[in-house]
C-alpha positions, 0 to 999 in steps of 0.5 A, a space after each residue: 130742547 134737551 139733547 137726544 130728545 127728537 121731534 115728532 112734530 109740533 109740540 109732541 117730542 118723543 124720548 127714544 129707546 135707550 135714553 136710560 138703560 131697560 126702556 120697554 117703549 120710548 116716551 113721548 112728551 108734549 110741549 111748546 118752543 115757549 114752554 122749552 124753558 121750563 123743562 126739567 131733565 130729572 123730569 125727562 128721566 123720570 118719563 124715561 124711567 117708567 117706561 122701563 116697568 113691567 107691562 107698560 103699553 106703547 110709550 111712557 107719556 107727559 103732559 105739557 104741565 110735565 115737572 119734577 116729582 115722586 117717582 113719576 113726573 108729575 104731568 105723567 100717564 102710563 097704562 099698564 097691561 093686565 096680563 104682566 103690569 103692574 099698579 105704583 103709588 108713584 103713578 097716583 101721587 100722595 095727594 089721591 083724587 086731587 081733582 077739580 068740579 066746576 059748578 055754574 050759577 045764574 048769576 052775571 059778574 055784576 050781582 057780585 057787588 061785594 065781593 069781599 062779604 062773598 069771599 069772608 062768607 066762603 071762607 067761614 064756612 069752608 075749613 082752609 088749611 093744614 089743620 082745617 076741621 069739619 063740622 062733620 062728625 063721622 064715626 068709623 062707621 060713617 067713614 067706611 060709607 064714604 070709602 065705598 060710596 063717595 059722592 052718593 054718601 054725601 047726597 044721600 046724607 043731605 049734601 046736595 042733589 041726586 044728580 049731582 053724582 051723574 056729573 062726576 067721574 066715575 060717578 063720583 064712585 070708584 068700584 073696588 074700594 076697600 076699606 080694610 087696606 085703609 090702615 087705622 092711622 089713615 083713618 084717624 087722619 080722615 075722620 076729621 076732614 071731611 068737607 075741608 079744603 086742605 092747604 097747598 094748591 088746593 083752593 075755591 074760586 069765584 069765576 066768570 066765563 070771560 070768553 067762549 071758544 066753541 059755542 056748541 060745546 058751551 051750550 051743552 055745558 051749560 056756559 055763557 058769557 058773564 056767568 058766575 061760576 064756582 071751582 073748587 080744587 081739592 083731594 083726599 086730604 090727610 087720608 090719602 096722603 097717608 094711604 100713599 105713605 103706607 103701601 109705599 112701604 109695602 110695595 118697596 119689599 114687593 117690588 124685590 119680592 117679585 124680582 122687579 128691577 127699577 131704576 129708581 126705587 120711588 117707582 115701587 110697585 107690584 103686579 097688578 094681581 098681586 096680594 099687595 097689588 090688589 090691596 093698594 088698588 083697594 085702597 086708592 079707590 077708598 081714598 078717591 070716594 073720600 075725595 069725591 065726597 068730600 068735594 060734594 060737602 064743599 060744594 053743598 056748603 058753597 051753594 048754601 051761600 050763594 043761596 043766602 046771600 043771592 037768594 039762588 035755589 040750590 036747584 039752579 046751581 048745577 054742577 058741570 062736571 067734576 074730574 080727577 087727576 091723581 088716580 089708576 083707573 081700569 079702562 078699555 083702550 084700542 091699542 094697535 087695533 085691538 081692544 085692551 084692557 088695561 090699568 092707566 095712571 093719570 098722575 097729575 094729568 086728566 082724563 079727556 075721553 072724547 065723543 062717544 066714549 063710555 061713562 060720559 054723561 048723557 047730555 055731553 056724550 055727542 061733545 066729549 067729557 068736559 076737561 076742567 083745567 085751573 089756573 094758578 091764583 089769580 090767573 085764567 082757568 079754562 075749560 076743554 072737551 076731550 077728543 077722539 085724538 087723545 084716545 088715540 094718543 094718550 089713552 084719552 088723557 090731557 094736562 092737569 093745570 099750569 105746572 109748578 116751575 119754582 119750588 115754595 121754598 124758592 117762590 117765599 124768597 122772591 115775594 111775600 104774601 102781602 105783595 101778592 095780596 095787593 097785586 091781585 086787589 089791585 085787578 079787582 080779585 078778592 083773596 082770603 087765605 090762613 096766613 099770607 105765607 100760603 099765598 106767597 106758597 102759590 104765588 101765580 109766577 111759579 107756575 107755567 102760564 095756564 094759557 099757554 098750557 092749554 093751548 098746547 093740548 088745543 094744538 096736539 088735539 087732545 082737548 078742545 077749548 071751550 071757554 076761558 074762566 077769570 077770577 073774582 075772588 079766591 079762597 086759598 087752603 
């Protein structure tokens, strides 16, 4: 471990006041002796840094997917107190609303007879891509419902169930939208994406449940052994990156506006009621209910072909659930014994309420908010329940995915795309992607072991695993 770093305990470290100059609160990470190896200490500084802003509660926080990225490490959480606190694109990340939904079919891993056709259908039918194009063909007024609406646009335009939306976070709808802050560059970025995969790690795969965990929690989502499943990994596109780029710059001048002294000048922000605050909480929030309809249309098209091909009805391919993991959220926690309001940033890191907790769906509220963790290509994705502990911990937050350990640049010097492409054949998964250097982008080894990830956060208690999800085929954005 890293020097000055102090244990608290199996797999949770804790950097203490002092480790950079200003920290208001210590941070604490969470990460096994296997999992050493991979911890970058510009990672560790940045989870110090943060702690360093105004209105930060109890401790700066990282997931065990922790690495290097803009401002915040990506992996990191932060809740800010209202009363003093401040909001920072650099604690949501570029790529606003990346986030995951998980849909179960009927079907058993041996229905899939062909799944090279399955995987050919998907991918005509879904945009992949930088330049991916939907067939939608919205107009600016279209595009302010989606900023305000998210999913429930989508439903209501014909892309799938009204209760589809019941199995999204937040409802598949952030309150406080605005589409004003959205600048009209972001907008033209939007228009044309809506339904579209996008490129980088985003991604559609067909999964089979391979193992089940905890039977009790199984049932209640809904998953058996065998069963064909569906998770689509995507975001807000060219429109959210774009949000992020634009109030970036308008939170820089804030920042010294408001006399915040910061170590580092990617952790831009500004007070939480502030003007420039409020237009960027806006503006996040339009660009999360982009990324939330745009999921649906994804899904809406994916279920489309399962019925043609499987002759399944819609109806009985139903969502399990849909999470986010690049958002600042306004929620209620318990803080020191008191009830606090507070905003939390989940940057590449996922929300894990536990049983109980408001905003869960009915049927899932006695198990805990169903935790949606994908693997890198080709390897096990998994899914968790959150817990009581990770309300106590972490503002009921858990880790996002693996966590990249290479850069692209270093991972296209180490193998190709084709190499990769006959690796995964090879175990029988099915990959479609633009070119082959979007799979050597994402080749499995330059991320953390997803298992291991995952057992982690199993171990510390801040989410439960459930089952245990192996690829069938993959289409890469």
């Amino acid at each position: 471990m890293l020097p000055g770093i102090q244990s608290l305990g199996p797999c949770e470290w804790e950097v203490p006041l002092g480790y950079v100059p200003g920290m208001r609160v210590p941070g604490v990470f969470y990460l096994s002796p296997r999992l050493a190896g991979t911890l970058e200490e510009g990672a560790v500084r940045q989870l110090a840094n943060v702690a360093t802003m105004p209105g930060i509660v109890k401790r700066s926080l990282a997931m065990p997917d922790i690495h290097w990225g803009y401002g915040f490490p990506i992996g990191g959480v932060a809740a800010f107190a209202f009363e003093g606190g401040v909001i920072s694109p650099g604690g949501v990340g570029f790529d606003i609303n990346c986030g995951v939904r998980l849909l179960s079919t009927p079907l058993e891993e041996k229905d899939i007879i062909n799944r090279r056709e399955l995987a050919e259908r998907l991918y005509r039918e879904i945009p992949t891509g930088v330049g991916g194009k939907s067939s939608l063909r919205l107009s600016g007024k279209d595009l302010d419902s989606v900023l305000v609406e998210g999913a429930s646009w989508a439903v209501r335009q014909g892309f799938g169930r009204a209760e589809d939306t019941e199995f999204c976070e937040e409802g598949g709808c952030m309150e406080g939208a605005d589409p004003a802050a959205v600048s009209e560059k972001a907008r033209a970025r939007g228009i044309p994406q809506s339904g579209t995969l996008g490129s980088g790690n985003h991604f559609l795969e067909v999964q089979v449940v391979r193992e089940i965990y905890d039977q009790a929690a199984a049932s209640a989502f809904g998953l058996v052994p065998g069963q064909v499943c569906i998770m689509i990994h995507c975001g807000s596109r060219g429109l959210g990156h774009q949000v992020c780029t634009d109030h970036l710059r308008v939170l820089e001048a804030a920042t010294k506006r408001y006399g915040i002294s910061l170590p580092d000048r990617q952790l831009a922000c500004a007070p939480l009621d502030s003007p420039e605050g409020r237009a960027y909480f806006g503006a996040m929030a339009a660009s999360a209910n982009y990324a939330w309809a745009n999921r649906q249309v994804i899904m809406h098209r994916t279920r489309k072909v399962m019925e043609d091909l499987y002759r399944v009805p819609q109806k009985e391919m139903r969502l399990v659930y849909d999470v986010a993991h690049n958002v600042a959220k306004t929620e209620d926690h318990l803080v020191d014994g008191k009830r606090l309001r507070v905003c939390v940033h989940r940057k590449g890191a996922t929300r894990a309420f536990g049983p109980g907790s408001p905003g869960i769906p009915a049927p899932y509220s006695h198990v805990g908010q169903p935790v949606i963790i994908p693997g890198s290509m080709g390897t096990p994705s998994f899914v968790l329940h959150g817990t009581g502990t990770a309300m106590e911990k972490t503002f009921g937050s858990t880790c996002h995915g693996a966590g990249r350990v290479m850069s692209r640049t270093q991972a296209k010097r180490r193998i190709t795309g084709r190499e990769i492409r006959e690796s995964l054949g090879k175990a029988g998964i099915v990959v479609r992607a633009p070119s082959d250097a979007a799979l050597a982008d994402e080749a499995p080894d330059v991320y953390k072991p997803s298992a291991e990830v995952v057992r982690v956060v199993h171990e510390v208690g801040l989410s439960r695993l459930v089952a245990r999800l192996e690829p069938l085929a993959v289409i890469k954005g």
